[in-house]
C-alpha positions as CSV (number, residue, x, y, z in Angstrom):
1,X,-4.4,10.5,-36.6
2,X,-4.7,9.2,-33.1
3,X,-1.8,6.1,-34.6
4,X,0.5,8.6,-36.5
5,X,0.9,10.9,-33.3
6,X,1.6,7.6,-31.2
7,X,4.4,6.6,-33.6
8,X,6.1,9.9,-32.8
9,X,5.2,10.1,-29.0
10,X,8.9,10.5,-27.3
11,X,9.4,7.3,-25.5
12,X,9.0,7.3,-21.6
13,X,12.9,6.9,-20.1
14,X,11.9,7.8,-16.4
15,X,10.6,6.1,-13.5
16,X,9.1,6.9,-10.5
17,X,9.2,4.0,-7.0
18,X,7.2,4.9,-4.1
19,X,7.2,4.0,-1.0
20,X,4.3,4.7,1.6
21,X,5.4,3.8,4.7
22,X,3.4,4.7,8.5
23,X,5.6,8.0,9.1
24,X,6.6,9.2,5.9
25,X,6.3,9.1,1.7
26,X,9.0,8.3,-0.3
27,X,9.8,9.0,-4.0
28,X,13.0,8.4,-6.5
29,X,12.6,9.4,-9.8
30,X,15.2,7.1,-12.4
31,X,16.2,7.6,-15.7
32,X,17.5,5.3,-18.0
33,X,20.6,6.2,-19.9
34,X,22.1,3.2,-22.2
35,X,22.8,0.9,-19.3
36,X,22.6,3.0,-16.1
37,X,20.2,4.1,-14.3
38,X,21.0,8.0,-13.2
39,X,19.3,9.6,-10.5
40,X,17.3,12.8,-11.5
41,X,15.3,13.4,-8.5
42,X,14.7,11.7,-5.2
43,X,11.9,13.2,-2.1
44,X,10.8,12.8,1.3
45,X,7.2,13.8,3.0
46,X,6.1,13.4,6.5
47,X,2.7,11.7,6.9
48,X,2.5,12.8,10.6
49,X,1.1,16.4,10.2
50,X,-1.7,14.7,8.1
51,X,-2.8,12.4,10.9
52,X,-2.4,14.9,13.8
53,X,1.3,13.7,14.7
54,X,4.2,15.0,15.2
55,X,6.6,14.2,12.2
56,X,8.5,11.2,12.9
57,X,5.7,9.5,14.4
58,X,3.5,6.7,12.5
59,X,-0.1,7.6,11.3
60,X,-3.4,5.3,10.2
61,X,-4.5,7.4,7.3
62,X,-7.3,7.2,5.6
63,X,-7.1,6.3,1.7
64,X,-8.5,10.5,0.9
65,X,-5.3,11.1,3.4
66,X,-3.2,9.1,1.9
67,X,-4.0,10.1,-2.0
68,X,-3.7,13.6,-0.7
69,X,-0.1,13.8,0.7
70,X,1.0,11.8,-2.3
71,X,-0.2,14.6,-4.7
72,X,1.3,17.4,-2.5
73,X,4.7,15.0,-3.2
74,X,4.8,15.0,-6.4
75,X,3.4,18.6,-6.8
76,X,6.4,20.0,-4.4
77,X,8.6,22.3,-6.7
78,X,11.9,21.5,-5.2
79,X,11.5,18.0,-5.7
80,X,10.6,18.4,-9.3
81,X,8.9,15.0,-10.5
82,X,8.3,15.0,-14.3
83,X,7.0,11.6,-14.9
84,X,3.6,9.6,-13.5
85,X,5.0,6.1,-14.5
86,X,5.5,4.6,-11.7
87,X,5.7,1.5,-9.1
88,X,4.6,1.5,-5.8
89,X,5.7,-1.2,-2.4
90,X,2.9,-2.4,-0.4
91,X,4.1,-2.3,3.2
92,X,5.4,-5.7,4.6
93,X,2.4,-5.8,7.3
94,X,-0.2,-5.8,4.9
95,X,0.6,-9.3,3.7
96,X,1.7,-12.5,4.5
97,X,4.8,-14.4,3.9
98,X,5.2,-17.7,5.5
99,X,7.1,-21.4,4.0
100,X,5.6,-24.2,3.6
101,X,6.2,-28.1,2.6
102,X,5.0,-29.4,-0.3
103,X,5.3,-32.9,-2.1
104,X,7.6,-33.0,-5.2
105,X,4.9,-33.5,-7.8
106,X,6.2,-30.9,-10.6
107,X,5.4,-27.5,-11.3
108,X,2.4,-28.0,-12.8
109,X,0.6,-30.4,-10.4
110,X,2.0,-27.7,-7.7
111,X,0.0,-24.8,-9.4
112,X,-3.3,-26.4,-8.7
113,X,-2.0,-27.8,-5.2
114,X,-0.4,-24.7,-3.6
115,X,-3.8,-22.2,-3.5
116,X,-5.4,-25.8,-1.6
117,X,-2.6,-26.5,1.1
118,X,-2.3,-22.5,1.4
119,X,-5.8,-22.2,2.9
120,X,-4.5,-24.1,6.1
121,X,-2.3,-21.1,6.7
122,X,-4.3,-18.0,5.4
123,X,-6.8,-17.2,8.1
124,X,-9.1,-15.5,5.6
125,X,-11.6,-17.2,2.5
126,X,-8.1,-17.7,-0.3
127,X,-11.1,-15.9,-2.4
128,X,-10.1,-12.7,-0.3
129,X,-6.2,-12.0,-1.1
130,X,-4.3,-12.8,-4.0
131,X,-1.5,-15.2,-3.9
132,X,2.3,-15.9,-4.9
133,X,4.3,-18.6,-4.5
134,X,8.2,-20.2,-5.7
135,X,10.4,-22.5,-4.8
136,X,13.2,-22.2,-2.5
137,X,15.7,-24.2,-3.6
138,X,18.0,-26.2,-1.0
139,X,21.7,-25.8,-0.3
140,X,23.8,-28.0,-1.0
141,X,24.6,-29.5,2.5
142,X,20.5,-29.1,2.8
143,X,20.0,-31.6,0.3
144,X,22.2,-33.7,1.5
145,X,20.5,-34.3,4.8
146,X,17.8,-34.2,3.7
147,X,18.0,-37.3,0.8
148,X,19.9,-39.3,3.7
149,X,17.0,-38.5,6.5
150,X,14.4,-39.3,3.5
151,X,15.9,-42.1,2.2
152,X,12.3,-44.5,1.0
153,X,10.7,-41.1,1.7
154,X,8.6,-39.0,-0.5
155,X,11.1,-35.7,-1.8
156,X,9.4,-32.7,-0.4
157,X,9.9,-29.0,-1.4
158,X,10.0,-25.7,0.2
159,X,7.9,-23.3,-1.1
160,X,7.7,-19.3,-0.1
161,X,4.2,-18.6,-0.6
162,X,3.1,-14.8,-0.5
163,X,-0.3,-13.8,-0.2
164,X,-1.7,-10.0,0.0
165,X,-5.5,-8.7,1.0
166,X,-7.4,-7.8,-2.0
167,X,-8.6,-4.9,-0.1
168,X,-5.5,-3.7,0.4
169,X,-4.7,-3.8,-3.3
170,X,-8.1,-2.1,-3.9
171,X,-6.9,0.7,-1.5
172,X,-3.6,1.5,-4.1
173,X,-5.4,1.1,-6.7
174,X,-7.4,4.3,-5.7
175,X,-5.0,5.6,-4.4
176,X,-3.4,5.7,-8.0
177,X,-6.1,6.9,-9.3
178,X,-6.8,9.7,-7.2
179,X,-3.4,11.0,-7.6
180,X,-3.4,9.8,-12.0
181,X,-0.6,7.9,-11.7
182,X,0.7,5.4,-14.2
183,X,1.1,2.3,-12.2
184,X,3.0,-0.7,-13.8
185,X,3.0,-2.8,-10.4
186,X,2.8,-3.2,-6.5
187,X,5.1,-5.6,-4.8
188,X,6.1,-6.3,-1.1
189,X,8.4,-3.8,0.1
190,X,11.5,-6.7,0.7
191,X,11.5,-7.7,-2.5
192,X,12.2,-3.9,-3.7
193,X,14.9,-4.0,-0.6
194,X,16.2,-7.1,-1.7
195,X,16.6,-5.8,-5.5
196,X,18.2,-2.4,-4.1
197,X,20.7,-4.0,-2.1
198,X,20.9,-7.6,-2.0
199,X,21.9,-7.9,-6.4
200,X,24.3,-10.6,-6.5
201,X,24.9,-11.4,-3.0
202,X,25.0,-15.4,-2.4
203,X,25.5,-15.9,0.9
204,X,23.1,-15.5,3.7
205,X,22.1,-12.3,5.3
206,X,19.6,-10.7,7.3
207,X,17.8,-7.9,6.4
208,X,17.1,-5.0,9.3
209,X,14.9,-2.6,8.5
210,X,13.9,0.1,10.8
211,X,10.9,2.0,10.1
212,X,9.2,4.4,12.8
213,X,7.0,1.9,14.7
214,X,8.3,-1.5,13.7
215,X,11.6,-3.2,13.2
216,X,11.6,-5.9,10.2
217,X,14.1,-8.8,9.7
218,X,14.3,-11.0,6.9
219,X,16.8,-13.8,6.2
220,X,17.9,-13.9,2.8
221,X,19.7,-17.3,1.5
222,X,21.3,-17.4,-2.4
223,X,18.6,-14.7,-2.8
224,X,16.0,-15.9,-2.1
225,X,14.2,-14.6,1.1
226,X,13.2,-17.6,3.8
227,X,11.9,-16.4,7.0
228,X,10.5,-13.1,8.1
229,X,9.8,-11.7,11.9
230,X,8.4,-8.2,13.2
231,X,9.6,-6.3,16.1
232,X,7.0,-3.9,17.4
233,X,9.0,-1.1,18.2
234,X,11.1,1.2,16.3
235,X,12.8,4.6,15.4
236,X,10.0,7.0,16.9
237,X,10.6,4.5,20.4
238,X,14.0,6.5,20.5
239,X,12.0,9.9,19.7
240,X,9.9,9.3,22.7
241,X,12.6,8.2,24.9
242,X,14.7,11.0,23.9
243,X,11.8,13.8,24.8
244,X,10.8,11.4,28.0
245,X,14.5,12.0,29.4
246,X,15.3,15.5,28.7
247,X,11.7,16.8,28.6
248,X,11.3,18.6,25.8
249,X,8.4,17.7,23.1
250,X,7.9,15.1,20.7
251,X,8.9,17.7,17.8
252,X,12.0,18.9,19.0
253,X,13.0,15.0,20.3
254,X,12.8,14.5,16.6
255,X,15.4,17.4,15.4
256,X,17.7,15.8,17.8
257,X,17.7,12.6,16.9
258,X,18.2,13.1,13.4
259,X,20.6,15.5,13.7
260,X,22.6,14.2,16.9
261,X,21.6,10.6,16.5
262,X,24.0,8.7,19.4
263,X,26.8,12.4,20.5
264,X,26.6,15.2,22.2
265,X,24.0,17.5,22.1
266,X,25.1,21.2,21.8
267,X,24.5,21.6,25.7
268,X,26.5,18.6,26.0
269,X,23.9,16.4,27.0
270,X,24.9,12.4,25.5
271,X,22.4,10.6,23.6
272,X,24.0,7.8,23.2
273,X,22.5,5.8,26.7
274,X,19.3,7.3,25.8
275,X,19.2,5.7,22.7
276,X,20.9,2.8,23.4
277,X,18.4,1.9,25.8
278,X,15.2,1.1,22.7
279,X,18.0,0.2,20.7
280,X,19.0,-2.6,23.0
281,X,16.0,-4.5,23.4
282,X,15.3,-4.1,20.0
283,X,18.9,-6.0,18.9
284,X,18.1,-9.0,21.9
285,X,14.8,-9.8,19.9
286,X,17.2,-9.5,16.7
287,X,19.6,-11.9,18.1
288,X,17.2,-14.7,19.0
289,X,15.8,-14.6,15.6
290,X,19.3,-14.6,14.0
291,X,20.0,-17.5,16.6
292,X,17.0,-19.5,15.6
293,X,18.2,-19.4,11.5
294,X,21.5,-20.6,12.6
295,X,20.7,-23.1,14.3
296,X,18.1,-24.9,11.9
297,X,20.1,-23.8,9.0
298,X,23.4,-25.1,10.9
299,X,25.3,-22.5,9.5
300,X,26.2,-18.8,10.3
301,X,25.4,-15.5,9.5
302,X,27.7,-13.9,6.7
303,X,26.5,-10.2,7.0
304,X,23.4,-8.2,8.4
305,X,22.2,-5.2,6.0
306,X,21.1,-2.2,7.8
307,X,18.0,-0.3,6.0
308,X,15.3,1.9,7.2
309,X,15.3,5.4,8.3
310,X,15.7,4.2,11.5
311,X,18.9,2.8,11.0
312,X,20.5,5.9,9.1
313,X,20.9,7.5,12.9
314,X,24.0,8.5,13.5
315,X,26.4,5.5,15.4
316,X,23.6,3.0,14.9
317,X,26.1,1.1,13.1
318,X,28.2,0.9,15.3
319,X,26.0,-0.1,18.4
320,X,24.4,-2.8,16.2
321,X,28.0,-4.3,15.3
322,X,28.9,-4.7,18.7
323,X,25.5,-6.4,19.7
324,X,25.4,-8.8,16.5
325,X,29.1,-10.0,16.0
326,X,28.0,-10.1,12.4
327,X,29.8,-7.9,9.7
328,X,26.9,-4.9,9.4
329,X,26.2,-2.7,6.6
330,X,24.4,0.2,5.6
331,X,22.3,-0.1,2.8
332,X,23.3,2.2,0.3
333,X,21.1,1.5,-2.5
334,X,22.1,4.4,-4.4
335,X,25.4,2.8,-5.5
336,X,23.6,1.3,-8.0
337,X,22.4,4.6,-9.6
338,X,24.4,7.1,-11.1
339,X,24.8,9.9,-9.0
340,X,26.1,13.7,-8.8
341,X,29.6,14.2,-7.1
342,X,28.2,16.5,-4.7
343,X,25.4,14.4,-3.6
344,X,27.6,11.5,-2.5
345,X,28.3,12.0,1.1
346,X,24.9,12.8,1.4
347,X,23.0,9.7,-0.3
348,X,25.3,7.3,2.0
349,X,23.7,8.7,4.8
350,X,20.0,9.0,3.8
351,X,20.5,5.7,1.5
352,X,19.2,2.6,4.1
353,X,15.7,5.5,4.2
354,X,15.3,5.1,0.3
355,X,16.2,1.3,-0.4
356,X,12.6,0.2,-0.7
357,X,11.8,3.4,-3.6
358,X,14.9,2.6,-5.4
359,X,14.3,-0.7,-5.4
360,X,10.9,-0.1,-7.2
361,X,12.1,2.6,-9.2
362,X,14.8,-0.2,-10.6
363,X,12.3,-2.4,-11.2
364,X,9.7,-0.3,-12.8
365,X,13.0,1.3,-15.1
366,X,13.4,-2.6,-16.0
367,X,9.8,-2.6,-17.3
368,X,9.1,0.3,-19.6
């Protein structure tokens, strides 16, 4: 009985990414029609009423916390999710992502050698995290140099090796089970990015993503990501600057600054210096980093990709094209997705906040 009504279960078409970040939960729901994947619903919650915050601002929650605002998510009426299957993007700070040198000696003595030369650089027992690891392959010029500074030398290889707490993985796997979802996967949150808006793209780029208390950059080479760096500040620094100067609380700092972002407020007070100011010091750390790929790459920059809530602010464009020099974009990683007409203007916008959910709800369409 149990096999004829399986035979005749309708097929799952729809996909659900999420992404838990400190300040907020994010969910887009996919459907797959023939080769496209349309947008049927998409969802924002803040985390900070949970934790005792003001919304905007970053929260330590605990897993009961965390299982809990995910179920009032999906459970909200007006977002209207119909499907548990689902993906979910482990935040880039709970793992590790560093490149290291290994001998040429063929993939399968480097299976076996990898986990051994990776213990040098995980601080913990390897028995404690799980592990991934690939090749990056050299450019052209790269392996050039490289053969004629090796010449009677052994070939070495780059390798990207990825490596993520168990306990962390422990800690979504309850949390999918507290809330029943049907989880095909977790992945780093810059490989969803990357998958969202990065498809295709050859040359290198840096990734900036915003989020409310840190500031990610990753540089990205033929696709394949290569180096990785962490500013500690981010989009609720601007909140708090923005109450600090006109005085107001945390709460209504936050209506501003999404709604003003860097103009006039309606008394006619200009946010732009007061943003400008976190902004700043968060591009000079940008730049050194962007510098320091440059310069052992020995080539420059094509493009910087703007995601992040942080970086959906209005101007923030702008200001960061004048302090990079680089061409900067916006993420929109919804022009991948079939989309209604009257959302358009809309999704550019809130696009660089939802890169990492579509980039997991493309994935997770891929594998059902």
């Amino acid at each position: 009985m149990n096999f004829i009504s399986d035979i005749f279960k309708k097929k799952t078409t729809s996909a659900l990414g999420i992404d838990i970040g400190s300040s907020s939960i994010k969910v887009v729901q996919l459907q797959k029609k023939g080769n496209k994947a349309v947008l049927e619903t998409y969802g924002e919650l803040s985390l900070g009423p949970y934790g005792g915050v003001s919304v905007g601002q970053s929260t330590n929650l605990t897993t009961d916390k965390i299982a809990q605002a995910v179920n009032d998510l999906l459970n909200e009426k007006e977002v209207a999710i119909t499907t548990k299957v689902c993906g979910l993007a482990i935040p880039f700070k709970a793992s590790l992502l560093l490149t290291m040198e290994m001998p040429d000696i063929g993939q399968k003595e480097l299976a076996s050698m990898v986990p051994i030369e990776a213990r040098k650089y995980i601080p913990v027992p390897i028995s404690d995290v799980t592990i991934d690891w690939s090749i990056i392959p050299k450019s052209k010029v790269e392996e050039s140099v490289s053969q004629e500074e090796n010449k009677g030398k052994i070939k070495t290889l780059d390798i990207l090796l990825v490596a993520i707490h168990n306990n962390i993985i422990n800690q979504y796997k309850e949390i999918v089970s507290k809330t029943q979802l049907d989880a095909k996967f977790f992945e780093i949150e810059i490989f969803s990015s990357m998958r969202a808006i990065l498809e295709g793209v050859q040359w290198p780029v840096m990734i900036f993503d915003m989020g409310a208390s840190t500031t990610k950059l990753y540089t990205v080479d033929r696709g394949v990501i290569e180096h990785s760096h962490t500013i500690n500040k981010g989009s609720q620094d601007i909140t708090l600057n923005i109450a600090r100067i006109l005085n107001i609380p945390v709460e209504e700092a936050e209506v501003l600054k999404r709604s003003v972002g860097m103009g006039k407020t309606a008394d006619g007070v200009d946010l732009s210096e007061t943003v400008s100011v976190v902004a700043d010091s968060i591009f000079t750390e940008a730049n050194r980093f962007l510098f320091d790929f440059q310069k052992k790459k020995n080539q420059n920059m094509k493009s910087i990709f703007l995601t992040g809530g942080g970086s959906a602010l209005r101007g923030f464009r702008d200001l960061a094209a004048k302090n990079f020099k680089v061409e900067v974009i916006s993420g929109n990683p919804f022009e991948k997705v079939e989309t209604p007409a009257f959302l358009e203007n809309i999704l550019k916008v809130t696009g660089p906040e939802f890169t990492v959910a579509v980039g997991v709800a493309l994935r997770c369409l891929q594998e059902i």
